[in-house]
DSSP file (Angstrom, degrees, kcal/mol; ACC not computed):
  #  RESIDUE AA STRUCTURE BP1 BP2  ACC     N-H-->O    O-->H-N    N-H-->O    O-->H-N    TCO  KAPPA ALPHA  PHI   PSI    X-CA   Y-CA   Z-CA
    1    1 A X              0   0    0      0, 0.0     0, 0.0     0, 0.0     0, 0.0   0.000 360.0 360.0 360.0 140.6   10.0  -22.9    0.0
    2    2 A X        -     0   0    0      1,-0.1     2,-0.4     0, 0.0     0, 0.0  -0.232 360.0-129.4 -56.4 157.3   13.3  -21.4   -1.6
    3    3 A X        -     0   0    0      2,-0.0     2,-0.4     0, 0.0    -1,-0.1  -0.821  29.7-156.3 -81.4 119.2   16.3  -19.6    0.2
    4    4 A X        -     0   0    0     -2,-0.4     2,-0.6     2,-0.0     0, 0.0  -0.797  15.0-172.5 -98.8 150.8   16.6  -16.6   -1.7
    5    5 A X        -     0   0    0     -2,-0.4    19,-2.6     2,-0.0     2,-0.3  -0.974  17.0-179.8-145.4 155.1   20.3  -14.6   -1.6
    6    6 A X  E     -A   23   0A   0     -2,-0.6     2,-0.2    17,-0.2    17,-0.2  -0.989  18.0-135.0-147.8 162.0   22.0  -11.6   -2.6
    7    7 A X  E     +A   22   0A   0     15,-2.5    15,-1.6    -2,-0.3     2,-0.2  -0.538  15.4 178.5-109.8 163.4   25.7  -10.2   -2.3
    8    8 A X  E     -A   21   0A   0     -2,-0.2     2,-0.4    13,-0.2    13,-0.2  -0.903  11.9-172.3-164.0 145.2   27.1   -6.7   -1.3
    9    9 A X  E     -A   20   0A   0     11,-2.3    11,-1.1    -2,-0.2     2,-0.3  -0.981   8.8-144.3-143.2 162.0   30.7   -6.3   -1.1
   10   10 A X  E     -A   19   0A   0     -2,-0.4     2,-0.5     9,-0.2     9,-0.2  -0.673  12.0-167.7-157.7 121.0   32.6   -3.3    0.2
   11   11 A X  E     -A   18   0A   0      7,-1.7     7,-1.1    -2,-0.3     2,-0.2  -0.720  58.9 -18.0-127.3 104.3   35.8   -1.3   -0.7
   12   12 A X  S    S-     0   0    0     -2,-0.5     6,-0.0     5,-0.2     0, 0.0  -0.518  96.8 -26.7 100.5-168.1   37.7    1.8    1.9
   13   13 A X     >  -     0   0    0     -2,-0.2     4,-0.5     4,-0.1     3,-0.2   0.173  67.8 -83.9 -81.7-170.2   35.8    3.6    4.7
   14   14 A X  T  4 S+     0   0    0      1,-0.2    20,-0.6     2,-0.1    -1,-0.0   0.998 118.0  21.6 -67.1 -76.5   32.7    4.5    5.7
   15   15 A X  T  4 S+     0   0    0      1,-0.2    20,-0.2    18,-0.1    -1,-0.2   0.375 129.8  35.7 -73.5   2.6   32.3    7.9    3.7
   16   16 A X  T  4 S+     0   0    0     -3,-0.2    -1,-0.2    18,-0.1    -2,-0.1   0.508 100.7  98.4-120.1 -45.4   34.8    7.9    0.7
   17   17 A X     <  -     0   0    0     -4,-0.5    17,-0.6     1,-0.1     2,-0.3   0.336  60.0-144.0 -27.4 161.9   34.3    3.8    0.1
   18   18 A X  E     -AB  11  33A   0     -7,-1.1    -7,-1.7    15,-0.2     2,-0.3  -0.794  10.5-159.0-129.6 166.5   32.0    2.2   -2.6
   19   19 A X  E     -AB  10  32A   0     13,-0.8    13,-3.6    -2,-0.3     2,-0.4  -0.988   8.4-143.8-155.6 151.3   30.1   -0.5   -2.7
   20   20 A X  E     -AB   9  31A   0    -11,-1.1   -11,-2.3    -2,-0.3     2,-0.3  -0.944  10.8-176.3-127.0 159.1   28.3   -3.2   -5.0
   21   21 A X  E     +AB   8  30A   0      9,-0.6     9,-1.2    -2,-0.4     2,-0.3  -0.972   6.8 169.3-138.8 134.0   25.0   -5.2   -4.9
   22   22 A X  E     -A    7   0A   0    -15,-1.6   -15,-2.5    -2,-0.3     2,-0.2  -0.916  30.3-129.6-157.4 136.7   23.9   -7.6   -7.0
   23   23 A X  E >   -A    6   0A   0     -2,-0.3     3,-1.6     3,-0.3   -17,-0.2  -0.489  22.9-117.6 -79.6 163.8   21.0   -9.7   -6.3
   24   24 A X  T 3  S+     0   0    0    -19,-2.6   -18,-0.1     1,-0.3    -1,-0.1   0.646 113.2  61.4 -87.1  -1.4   21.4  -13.6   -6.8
   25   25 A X  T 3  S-     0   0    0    -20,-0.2    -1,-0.3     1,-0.1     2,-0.2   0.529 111.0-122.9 -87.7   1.6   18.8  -14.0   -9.5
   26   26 A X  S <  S+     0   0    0     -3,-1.6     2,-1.1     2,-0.1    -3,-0.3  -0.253  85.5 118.4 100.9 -37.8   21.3  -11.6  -11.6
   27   27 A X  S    S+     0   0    0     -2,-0.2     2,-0.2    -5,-0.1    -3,-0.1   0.334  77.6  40.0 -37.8 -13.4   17.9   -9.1  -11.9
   28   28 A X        +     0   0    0     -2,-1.1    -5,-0.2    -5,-0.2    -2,-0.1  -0.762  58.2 151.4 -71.9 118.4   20.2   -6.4   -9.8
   29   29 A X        +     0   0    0     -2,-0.2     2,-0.3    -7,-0.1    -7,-0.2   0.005  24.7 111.2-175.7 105.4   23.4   -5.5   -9.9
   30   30 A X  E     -B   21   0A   0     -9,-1.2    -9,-0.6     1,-0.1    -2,-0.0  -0.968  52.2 -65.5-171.1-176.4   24.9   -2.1   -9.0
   31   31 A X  E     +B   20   0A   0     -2,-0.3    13,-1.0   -11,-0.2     2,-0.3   0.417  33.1 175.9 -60.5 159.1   26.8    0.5   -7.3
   32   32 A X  E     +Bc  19  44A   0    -13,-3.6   -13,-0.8    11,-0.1     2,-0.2  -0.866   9.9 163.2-132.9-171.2   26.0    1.8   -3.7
   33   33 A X  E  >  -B   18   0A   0      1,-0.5     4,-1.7    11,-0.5   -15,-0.2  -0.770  49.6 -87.1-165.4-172.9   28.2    4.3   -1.9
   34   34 A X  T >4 S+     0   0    0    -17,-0.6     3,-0.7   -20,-0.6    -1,-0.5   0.847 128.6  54.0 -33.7-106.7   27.9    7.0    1.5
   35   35 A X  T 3> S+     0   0    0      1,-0.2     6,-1.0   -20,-0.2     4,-0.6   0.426 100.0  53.9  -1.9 -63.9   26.6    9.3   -0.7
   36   36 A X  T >4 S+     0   0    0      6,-0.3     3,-1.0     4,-0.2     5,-0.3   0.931 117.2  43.1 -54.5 -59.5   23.4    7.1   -2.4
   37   37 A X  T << S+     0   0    0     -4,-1.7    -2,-0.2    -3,-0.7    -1,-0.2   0.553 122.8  26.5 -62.6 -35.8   22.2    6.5    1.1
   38   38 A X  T 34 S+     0   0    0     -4,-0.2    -1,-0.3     1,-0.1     2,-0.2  -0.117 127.6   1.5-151.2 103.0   22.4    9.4    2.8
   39   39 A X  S << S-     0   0    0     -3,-1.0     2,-1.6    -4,-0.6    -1,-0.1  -0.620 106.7 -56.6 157.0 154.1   22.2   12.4    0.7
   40   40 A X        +     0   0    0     -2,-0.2    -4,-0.2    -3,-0.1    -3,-0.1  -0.095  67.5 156.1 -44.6  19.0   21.7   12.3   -3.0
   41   41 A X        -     0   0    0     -2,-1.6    -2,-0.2    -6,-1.0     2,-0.1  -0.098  48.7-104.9 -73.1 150.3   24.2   10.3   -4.6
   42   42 A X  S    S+     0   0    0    -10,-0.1    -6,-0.3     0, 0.0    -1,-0.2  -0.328  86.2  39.1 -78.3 156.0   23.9    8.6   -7.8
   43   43 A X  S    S-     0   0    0     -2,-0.1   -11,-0.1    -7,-0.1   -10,-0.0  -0.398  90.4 -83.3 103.6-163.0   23.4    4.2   -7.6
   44   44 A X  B     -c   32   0A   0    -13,-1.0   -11,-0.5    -2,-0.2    -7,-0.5   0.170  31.9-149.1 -80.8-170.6   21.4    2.8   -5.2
   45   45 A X     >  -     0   0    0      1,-0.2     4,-2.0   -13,-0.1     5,-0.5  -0.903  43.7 -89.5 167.3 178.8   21.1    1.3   -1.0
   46   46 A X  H  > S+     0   0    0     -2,-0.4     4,-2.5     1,-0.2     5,-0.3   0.993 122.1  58.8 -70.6 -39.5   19.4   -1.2    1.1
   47   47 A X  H  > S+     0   0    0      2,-0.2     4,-2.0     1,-0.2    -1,-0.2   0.973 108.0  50.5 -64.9 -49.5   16.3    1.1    2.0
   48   48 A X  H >> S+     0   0    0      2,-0.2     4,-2.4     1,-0.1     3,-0.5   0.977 119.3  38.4  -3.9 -83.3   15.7    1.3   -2.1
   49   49 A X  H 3X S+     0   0    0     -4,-2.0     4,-3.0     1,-0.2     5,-0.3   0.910 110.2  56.4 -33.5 -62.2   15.9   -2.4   -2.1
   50   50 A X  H 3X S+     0   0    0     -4,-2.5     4,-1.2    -5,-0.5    -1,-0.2   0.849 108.6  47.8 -51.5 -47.8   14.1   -2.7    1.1
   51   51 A X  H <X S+     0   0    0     -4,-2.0     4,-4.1    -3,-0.5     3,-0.4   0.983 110.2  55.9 -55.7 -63.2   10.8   -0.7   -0.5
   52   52 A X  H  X S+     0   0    0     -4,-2.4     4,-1.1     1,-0.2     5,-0.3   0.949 110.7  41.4 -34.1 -46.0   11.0   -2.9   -3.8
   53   53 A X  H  X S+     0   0    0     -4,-3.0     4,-1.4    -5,-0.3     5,-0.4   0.887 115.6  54.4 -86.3 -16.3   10.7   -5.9   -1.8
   54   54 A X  H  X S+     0   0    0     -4,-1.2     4,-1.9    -3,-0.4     5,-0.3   0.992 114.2  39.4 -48.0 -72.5    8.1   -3.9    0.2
   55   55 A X  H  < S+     0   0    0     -4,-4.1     4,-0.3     2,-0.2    -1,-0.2   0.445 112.9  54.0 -68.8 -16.5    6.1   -3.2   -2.6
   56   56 A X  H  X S+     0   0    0     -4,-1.1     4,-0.6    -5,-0.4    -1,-0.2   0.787 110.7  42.9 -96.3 -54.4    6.4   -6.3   -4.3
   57   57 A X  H >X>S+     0   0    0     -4,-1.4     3,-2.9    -5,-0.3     4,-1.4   0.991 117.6  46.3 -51.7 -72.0    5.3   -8.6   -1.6
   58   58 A X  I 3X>S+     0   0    0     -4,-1.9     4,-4.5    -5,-0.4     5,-0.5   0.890 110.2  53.8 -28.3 -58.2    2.3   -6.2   -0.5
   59   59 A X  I 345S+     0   0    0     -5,-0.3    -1,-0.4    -4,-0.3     4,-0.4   0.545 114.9  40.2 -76.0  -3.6    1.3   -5.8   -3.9
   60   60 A X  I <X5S+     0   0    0     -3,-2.9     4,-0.9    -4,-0.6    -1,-0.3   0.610 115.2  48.7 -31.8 -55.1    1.2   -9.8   -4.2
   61   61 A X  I  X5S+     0   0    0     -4,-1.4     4,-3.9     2,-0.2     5,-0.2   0.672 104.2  60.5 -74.4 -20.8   -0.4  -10.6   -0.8
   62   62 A X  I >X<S+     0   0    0     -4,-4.5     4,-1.5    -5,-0.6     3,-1.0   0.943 112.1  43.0 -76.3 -59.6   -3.3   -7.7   -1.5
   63   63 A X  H 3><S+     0   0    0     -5,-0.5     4,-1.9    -4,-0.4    -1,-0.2   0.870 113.6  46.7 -78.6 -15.7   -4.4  -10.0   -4.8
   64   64 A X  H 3X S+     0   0    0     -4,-0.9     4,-1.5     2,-0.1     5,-0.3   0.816 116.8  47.0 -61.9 -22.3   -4.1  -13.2   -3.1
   65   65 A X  H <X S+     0   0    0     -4,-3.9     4,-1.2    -3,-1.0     3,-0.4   0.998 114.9  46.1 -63.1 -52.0   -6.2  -11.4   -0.2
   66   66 A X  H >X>S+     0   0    0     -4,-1.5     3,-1.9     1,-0.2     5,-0.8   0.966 109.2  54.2 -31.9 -85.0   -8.6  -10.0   -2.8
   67   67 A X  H 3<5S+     0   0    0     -4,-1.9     3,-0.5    -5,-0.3    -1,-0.2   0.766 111.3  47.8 -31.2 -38.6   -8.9  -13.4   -4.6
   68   68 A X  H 3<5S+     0   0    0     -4,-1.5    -1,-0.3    -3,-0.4    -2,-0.2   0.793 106.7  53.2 -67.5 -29.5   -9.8  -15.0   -1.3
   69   69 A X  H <<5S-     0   0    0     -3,-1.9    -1,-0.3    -4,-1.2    -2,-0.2   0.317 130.2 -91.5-100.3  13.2  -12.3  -12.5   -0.3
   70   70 A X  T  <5S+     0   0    0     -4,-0.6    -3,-0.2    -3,-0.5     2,-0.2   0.569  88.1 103.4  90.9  -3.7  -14.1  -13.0   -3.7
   71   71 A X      < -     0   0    0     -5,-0.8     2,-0.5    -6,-0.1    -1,-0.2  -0.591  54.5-139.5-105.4 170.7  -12.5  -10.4   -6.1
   72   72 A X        -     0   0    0     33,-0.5    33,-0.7    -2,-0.2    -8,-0.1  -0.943  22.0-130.0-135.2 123.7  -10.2  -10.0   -8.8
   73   73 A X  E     -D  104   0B   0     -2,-0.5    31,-0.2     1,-0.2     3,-0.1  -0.364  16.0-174.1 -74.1 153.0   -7.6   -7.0   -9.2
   74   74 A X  E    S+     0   0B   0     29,-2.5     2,-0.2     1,-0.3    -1,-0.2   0.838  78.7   0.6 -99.9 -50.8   -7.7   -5.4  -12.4
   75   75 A X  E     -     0   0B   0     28,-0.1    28,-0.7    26,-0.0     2,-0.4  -0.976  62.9-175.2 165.0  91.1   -4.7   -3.2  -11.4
   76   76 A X  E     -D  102   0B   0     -2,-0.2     2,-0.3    26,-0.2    26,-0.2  -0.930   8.1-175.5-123.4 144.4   -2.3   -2.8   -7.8
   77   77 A X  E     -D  101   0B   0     24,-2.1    24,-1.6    -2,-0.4     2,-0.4  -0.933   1.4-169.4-146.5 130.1   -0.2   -0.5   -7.8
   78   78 A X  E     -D  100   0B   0     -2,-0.3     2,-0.5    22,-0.2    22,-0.3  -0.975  11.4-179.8-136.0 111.0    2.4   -0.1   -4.6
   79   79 A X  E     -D   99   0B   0     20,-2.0    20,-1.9    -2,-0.4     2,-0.4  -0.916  15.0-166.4 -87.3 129.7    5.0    2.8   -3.5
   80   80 A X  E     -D   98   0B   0     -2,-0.5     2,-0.3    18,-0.2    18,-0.2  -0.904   3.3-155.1-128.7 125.2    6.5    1.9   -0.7
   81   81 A X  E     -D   97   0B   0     16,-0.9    16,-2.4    -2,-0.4     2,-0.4  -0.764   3.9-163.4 -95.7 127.0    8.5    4.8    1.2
   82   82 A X  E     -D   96   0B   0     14,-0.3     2,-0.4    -2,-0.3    14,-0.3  -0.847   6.7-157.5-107.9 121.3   11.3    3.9    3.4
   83   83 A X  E     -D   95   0B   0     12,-2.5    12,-0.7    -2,-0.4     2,-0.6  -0.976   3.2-155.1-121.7 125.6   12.6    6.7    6.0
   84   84 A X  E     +     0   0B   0     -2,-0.4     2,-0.3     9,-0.2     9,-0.2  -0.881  24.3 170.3 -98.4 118.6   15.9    6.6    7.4
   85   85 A X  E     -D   92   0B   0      7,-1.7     7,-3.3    -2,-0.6     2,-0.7  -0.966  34.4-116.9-158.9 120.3   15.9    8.3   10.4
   86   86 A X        +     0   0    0     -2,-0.3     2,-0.6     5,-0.2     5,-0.2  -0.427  35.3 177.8 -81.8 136.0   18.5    8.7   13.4
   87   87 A X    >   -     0   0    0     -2,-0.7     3,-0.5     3,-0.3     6,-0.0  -0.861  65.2 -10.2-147.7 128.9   17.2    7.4   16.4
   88   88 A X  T 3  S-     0   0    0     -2,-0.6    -1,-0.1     1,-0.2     3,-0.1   0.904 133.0 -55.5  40.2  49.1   19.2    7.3   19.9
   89   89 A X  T 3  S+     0   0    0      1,-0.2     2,-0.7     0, 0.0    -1,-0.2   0.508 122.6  94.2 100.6 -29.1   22.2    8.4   17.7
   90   90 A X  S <  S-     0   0    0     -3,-0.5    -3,-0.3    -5,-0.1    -5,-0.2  -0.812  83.4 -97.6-133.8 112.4   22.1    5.8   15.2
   91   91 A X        -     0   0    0     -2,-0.7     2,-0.4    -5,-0.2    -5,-0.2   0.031  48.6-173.6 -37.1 109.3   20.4    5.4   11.6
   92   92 A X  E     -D   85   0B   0     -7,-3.3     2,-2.1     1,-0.0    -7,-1.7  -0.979  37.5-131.1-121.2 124.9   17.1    3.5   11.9
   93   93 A X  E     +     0   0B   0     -2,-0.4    -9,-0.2    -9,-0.2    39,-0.1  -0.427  48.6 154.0 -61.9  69.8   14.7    2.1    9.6
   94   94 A X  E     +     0   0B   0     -2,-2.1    40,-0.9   -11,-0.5     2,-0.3   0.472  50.5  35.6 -58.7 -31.5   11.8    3.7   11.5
   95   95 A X  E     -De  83 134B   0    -12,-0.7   -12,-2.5    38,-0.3     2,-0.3  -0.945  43.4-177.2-138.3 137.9    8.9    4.2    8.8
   96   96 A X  E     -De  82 135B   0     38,-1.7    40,-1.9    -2,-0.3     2,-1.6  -0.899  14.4-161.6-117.4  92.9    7.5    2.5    5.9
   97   97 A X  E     -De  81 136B   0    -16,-2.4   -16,-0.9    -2,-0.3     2,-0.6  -0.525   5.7-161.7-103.1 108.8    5.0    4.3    4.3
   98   98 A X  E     -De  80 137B   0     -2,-1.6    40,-1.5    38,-1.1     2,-0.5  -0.488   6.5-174.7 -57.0 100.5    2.8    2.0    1.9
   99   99 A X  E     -De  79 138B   0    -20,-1.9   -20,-2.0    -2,-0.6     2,-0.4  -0.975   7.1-175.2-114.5 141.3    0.6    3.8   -0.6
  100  100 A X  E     -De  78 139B   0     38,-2.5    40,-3.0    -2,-0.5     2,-0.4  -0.979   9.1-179.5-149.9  90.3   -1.6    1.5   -2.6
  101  101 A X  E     +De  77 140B   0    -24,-1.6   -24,-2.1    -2,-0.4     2,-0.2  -0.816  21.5 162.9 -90.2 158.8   -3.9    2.4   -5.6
  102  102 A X  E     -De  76 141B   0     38,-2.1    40,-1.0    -2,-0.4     2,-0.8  -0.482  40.5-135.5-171.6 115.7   -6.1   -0.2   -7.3
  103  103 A X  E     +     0   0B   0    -28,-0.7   -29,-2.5    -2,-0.2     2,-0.4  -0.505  25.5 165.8 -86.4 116.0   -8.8   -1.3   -9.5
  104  104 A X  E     -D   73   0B   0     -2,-0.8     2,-0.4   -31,-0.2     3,-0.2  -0.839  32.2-138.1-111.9 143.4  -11.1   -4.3   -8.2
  105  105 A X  S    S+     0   0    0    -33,-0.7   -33,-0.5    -2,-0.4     3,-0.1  -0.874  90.2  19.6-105.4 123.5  -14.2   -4.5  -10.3
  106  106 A X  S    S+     0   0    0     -2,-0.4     2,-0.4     1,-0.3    -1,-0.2   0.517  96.5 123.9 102.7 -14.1  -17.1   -5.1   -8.2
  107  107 A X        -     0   0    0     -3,-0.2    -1,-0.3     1,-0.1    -3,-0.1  -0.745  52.2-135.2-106.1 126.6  -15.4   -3.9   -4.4
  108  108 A X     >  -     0   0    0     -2,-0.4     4,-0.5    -3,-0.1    -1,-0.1  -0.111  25.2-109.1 -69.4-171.9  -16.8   -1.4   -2.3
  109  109 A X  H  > S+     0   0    0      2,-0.1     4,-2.3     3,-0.1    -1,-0.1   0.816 116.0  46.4 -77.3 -31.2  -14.4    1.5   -0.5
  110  110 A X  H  4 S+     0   0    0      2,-0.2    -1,-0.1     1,-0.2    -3,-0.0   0.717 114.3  44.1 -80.4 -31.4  -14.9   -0.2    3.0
  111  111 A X  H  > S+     0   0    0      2,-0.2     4,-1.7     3,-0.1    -1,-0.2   0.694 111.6  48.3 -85.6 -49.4  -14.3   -3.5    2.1
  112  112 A X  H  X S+     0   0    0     -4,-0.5     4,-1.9     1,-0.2     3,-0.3   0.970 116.5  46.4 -78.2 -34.6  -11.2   -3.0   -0.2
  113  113 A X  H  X S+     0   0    0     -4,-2.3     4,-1.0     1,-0.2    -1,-0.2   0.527 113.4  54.6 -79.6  -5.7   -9.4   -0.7    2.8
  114  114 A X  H  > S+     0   0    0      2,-0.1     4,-2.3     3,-0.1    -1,-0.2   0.945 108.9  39.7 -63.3 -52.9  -10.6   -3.5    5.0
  115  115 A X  H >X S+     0   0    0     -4,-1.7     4,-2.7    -3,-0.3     3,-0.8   0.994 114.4  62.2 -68.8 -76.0   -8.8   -6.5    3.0
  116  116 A X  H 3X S+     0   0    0     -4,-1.9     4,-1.5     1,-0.3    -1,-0.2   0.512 102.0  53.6  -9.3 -58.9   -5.6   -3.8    2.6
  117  117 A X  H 3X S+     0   0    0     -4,-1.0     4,-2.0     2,-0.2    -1,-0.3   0.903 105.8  41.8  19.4-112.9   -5.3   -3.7    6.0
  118  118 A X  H << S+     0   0    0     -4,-2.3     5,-0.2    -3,-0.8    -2,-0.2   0.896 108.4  62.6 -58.7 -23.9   -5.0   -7.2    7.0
  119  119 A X  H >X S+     0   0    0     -4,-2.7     3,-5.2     1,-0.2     4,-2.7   0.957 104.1  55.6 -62.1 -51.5   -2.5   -7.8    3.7
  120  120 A X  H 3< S+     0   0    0     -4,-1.5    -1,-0.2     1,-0.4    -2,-0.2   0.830 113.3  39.0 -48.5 -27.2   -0.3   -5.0    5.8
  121  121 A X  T 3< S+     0   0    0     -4,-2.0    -1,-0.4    -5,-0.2    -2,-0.1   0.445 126.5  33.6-104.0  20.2   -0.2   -7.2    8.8
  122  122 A X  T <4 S+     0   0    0     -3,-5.2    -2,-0.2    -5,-0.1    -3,-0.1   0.409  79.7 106.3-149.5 -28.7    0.1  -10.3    7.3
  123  123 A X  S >X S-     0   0    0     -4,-2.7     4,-2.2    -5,-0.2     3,-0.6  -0.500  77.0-122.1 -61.1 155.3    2.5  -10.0    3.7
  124  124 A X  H 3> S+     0   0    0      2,-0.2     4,-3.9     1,-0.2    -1,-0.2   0.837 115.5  57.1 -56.6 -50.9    5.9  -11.8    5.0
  125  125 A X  H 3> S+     0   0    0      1,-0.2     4,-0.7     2,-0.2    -1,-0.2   0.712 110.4  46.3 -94.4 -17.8    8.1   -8.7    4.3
  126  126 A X  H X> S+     0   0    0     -3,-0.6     4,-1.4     2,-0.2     3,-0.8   0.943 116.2  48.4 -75.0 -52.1    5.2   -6.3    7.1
  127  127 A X  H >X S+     0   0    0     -4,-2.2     4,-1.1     1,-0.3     3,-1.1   0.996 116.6  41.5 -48.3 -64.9    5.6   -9.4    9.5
  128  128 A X  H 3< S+     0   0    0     -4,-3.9    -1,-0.3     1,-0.2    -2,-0.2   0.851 125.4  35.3 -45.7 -30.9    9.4   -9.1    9.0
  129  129 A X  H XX S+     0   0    0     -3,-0.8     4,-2.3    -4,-0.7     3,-0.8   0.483 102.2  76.1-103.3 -21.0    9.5   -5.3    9.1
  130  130 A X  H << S+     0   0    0     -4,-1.4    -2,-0.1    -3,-1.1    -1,-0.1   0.731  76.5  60.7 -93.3 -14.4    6.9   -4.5   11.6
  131  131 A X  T 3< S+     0   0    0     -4,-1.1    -1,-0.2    -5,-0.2    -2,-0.1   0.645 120.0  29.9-100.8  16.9    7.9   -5.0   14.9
  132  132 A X  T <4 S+     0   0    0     -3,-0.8     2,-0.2   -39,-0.1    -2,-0.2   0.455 123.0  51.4-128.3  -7.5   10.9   -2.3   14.6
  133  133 A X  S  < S-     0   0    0     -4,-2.3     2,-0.6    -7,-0.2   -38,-0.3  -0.785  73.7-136.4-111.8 175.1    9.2   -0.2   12.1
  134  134 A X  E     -e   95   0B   0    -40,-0.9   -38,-1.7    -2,-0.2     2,-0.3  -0.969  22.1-167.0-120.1 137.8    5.8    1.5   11.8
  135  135 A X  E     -e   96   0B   0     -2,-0.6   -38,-0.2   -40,-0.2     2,-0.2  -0.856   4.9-159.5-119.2 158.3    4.4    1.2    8.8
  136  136 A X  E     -e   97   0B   0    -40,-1.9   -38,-1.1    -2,-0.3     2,-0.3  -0.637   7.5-150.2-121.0 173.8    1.1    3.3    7.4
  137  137 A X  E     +e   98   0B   0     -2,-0.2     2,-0.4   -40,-0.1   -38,-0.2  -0.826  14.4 180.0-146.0 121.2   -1.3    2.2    4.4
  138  138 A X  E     +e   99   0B   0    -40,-1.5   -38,-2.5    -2,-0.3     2,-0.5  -0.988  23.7 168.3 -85.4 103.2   -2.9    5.0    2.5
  139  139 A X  E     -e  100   0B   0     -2,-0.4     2,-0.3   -40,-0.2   -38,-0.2  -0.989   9.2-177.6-130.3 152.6   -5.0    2.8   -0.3
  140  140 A X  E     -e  101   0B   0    -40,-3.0   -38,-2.1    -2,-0.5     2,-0.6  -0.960  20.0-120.4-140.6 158.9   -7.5    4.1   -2.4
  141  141 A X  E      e  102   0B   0     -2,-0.3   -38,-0.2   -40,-0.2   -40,-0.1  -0.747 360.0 360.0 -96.3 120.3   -9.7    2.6   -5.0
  142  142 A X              0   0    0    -40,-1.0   -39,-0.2    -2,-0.6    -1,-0.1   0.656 360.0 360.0 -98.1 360.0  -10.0    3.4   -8.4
């Protein structure tokens, strides 16, 4: 399997400094600073990032889960909410919260929040993420 990469580079102190990101497939590539990350500032910041790749993977692993379990997604659709959170004193990525609509033709309610589930304990980026965050799944069926 590939090695994926990305850059971040960063210029003056903590709270007046900038910063850039640019992922290595080019698909990326902007500003960060104090400000985007925490408190409203315009660009971007790794917990952004960190939800995309959240959200991308999930929403990947749920239709290879699907396919396996005998269905075919019409339709996934994946927010995934990042909270940045001080904890003992120091800025932690503490929570993920996953919400998940989708249309499977042919899936009960019990069954699709079953399969949903296991993708949350099992896409790569929950494995990676889960034993220092807690992450929730609200999915519903459409």
């Amino acid at each position: 399997m590939p090695t994926r990469t990305s850059e971040a580079e960063w210029h003056g102190n903590l709270k007046e400094g900038r910063g850039h990101m640019r992922l290595g497939s080019g698909a990326y590539d902007g500003a960060y600073t104090f400000n985007s990350r925490f408190a409203d500032g315009g660009g971007t910041n790794p917990e952004e990032l960190i939800a995309a790749a959240h959200a991308g993977c999930f929403a990947m692993a749920l239709s290879g889960d699907l396919v396996a379990a005998g269905f075919t997604a019409k339709d996934i659709r994946v927010t995934a909410a990042v909270h940045l959170n001080s904890v003992n004193g120091k800025a932690t990525i503490d929570k993920i919260d996953l919400t998940v609509g989708a249309e499977v033709p042919g899936i009960d309610k019990a069954t699709f929040a079953k399969i949903a589930e296991g993708t949350k304990q099992n896409c790569p980026v929950s494995r990676l993420l889960a034993p220092a965050a807690t992450i929730t799944l609200d999915a519903t069926l459409a």
